[in-house]
C-alpha positions in Angstrom: 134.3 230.5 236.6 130.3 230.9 237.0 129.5 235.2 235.8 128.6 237.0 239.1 125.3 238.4 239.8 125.4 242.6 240.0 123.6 244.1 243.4 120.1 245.7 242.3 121.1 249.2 242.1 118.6 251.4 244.8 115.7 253.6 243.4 116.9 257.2 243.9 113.5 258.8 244.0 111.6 257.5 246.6 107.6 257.1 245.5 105.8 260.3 246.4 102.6 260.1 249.0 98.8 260.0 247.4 97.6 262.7 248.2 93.7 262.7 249.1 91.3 263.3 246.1 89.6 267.1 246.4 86.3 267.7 244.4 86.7 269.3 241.7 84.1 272.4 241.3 82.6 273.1 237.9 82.6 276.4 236.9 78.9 277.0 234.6 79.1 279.6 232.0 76.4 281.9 231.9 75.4 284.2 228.9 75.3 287.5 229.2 72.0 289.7 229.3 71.0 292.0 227.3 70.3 295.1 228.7 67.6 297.0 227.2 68.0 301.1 227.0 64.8 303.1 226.3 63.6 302.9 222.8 63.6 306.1 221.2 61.0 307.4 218.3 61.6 309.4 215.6 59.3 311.1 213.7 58.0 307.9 211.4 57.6 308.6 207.6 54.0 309.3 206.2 52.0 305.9 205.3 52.6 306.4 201.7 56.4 306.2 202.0 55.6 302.9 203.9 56.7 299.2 202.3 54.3 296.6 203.5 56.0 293.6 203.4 54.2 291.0 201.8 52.8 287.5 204.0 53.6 284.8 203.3 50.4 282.6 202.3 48.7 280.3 205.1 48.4 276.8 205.0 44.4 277.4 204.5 44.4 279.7 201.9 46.5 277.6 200.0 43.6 275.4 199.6 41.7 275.9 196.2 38.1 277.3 196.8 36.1 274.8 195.6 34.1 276.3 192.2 30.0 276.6 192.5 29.3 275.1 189.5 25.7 275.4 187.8 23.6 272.4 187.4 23.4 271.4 183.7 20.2 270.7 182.1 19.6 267.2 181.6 19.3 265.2 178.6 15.3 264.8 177.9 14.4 261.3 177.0 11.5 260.7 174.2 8.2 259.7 176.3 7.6 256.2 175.6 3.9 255.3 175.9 3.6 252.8 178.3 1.1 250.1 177.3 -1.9 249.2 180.0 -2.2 246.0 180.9 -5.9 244.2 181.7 -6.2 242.0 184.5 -8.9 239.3 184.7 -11.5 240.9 186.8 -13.5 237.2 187.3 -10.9 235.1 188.8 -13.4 232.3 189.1 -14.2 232.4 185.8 -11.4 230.2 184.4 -11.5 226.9 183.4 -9.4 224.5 182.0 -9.5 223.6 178.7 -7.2 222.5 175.9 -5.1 224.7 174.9 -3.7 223.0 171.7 -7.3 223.9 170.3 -6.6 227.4 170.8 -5.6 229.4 167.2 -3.2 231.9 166.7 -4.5 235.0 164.4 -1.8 235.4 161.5 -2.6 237.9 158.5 -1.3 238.3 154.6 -1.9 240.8 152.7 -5.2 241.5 154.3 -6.3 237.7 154.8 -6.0 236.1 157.8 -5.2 232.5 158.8 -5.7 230.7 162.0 -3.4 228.6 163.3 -3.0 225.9 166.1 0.0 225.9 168.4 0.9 222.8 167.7 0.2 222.1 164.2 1.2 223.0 161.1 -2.3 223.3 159.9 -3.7 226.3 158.3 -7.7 227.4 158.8 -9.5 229.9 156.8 -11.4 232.2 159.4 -15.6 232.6 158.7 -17.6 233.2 162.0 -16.9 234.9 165.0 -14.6 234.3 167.6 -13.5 235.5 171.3 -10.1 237.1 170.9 -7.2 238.6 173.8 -4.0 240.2 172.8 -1.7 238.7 175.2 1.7 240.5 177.2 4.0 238.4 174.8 2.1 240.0 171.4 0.4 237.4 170.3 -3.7 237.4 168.8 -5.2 233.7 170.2 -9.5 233.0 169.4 -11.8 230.2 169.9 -15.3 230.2 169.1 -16.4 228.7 172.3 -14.2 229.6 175.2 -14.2 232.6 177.4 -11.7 235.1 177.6 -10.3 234.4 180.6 -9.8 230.4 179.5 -8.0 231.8 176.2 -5.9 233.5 178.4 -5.2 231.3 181.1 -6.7 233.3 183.6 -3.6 236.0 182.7 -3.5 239.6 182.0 -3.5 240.6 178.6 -3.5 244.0 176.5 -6.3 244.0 174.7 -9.9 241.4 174.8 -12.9 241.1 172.7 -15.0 239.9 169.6 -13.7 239.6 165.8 -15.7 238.6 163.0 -14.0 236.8 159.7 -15.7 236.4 156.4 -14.0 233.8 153.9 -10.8 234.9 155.4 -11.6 239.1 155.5 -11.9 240.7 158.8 -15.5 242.4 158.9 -14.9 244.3 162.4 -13.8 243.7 166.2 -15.0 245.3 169.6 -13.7 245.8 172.6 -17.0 243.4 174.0 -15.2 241.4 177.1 -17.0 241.2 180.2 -14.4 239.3 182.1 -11.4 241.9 181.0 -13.6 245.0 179.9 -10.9 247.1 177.8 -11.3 250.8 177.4 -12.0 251.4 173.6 -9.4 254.3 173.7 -6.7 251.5 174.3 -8.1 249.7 171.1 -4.6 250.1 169.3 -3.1 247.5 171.7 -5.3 244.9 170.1 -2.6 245.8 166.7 -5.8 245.3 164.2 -7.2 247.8 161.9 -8.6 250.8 163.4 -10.9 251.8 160.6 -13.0 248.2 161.7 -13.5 248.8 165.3 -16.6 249.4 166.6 -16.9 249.9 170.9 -19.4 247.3 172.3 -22.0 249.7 172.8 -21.7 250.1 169.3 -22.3 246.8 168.8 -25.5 246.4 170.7 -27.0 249.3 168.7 -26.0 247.4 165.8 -23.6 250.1 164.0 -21.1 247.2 162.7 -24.0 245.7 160.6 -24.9 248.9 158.4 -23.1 250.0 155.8 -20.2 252.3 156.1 -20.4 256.0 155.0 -18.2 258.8 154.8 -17.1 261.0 157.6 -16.8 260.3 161.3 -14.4 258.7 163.1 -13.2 255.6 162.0 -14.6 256.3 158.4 -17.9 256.0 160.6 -20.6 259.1 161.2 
């Protein structure tokens, strides 16, 4: 026989009614105040029973004054003599001309040898030549050519005549028209002092008489 299906049993509590939703009021908690009384003064203890209560150090004053310091005497250099420099005061005045004929000075042991720049040739100097000191240091005559052409129309330390016997130098001058040297820059020529006579000198004829004792330059 098929089982037999049991009756649903009834729901003995019936479902209760929704009720309608109410809002629901928030309740804010407040904090008390404080209620002040009237502050009441004793007698306050003399200022030297007082403890000041040290501050703590600002932002700004934690910043390191910056030290003065005193300038320090500087180093002193030696003075270097500058050397002066002649310009060619006659532009014009150049001309070209070979310079392979030009000699160099050279000296040894008190003799002096000219020399071509170009050539291994050595002459023995006897007359009297035109003569510049040029900026690179070196002594270059001719016997015919102006300063200025020796020179290549460029400035130079020192200009002026020399004299050569068998080799010896007799004297120099300062005597350049075209470059006109001071004779108290004489020692940029680099040749013996004790032979120099100025150019006025020259034209009184002081480099032809014999030398004496005392003066300047061994000269009176």
């Amino acid at each position: 026989m098929p089982p037999q299906k049991r009756p649903p049993i009834p729901n003995r509590h019936p479902p209760r009614p929704a009720l309608p939703n109410k809002p629901v009021a928030r309740v804010e908690q407040t904090r008390p105040t404080a209620v002040r009384g009237p502050v009441v003064r004793g007698p306050q203890p003399p200022s030297s029973l007082l403890v000041k209560t040290p501050r703590k150090p600002n932002s700004q004053t934690l910043q390191a004054k910056p030290k003065t310091q005193t300038p320090s005497p500087m180093p002193q250099s030696p003075v270097v003599q500058r050397l002066k420099v002649y310009p060619n005061l006659h532009p014009g005045a150049v001309e070209p001309v070979d310079q392979n004929s030009v000699f160099r000075l050279n000296s040894f042991a008190g003799q002096y040898r000219l020399q071509r720049r170009h050539s291994h040739g050595v002459n023995v100097p006897n007359m009297q030549y035109n003569f510049v000191r040029t900026r690179e240091g070196e002594t270059l005559l001719h016997s015919r050519y102006r300063h200025p052409s020796i020179a290549e129309g460029k400035q130079v330390l020192y200009a002026g005549e020399i004299f050569f016997n068998n080799g010896k130098l007799s004297w120099w001058s300062n005597g350049s028209g075209h470059y006109q040297p001071f004779p108290e820059d004489a020692g940029q020529a680099n040749l013996p002092m004790d032979q120099f006579y100025s150019y006025q000198q020259v034209i009184k004829g002081e480099h032809t008489r014999p030398k004496s004792g005392g003066g300047r330059n061994g000269r009176k």
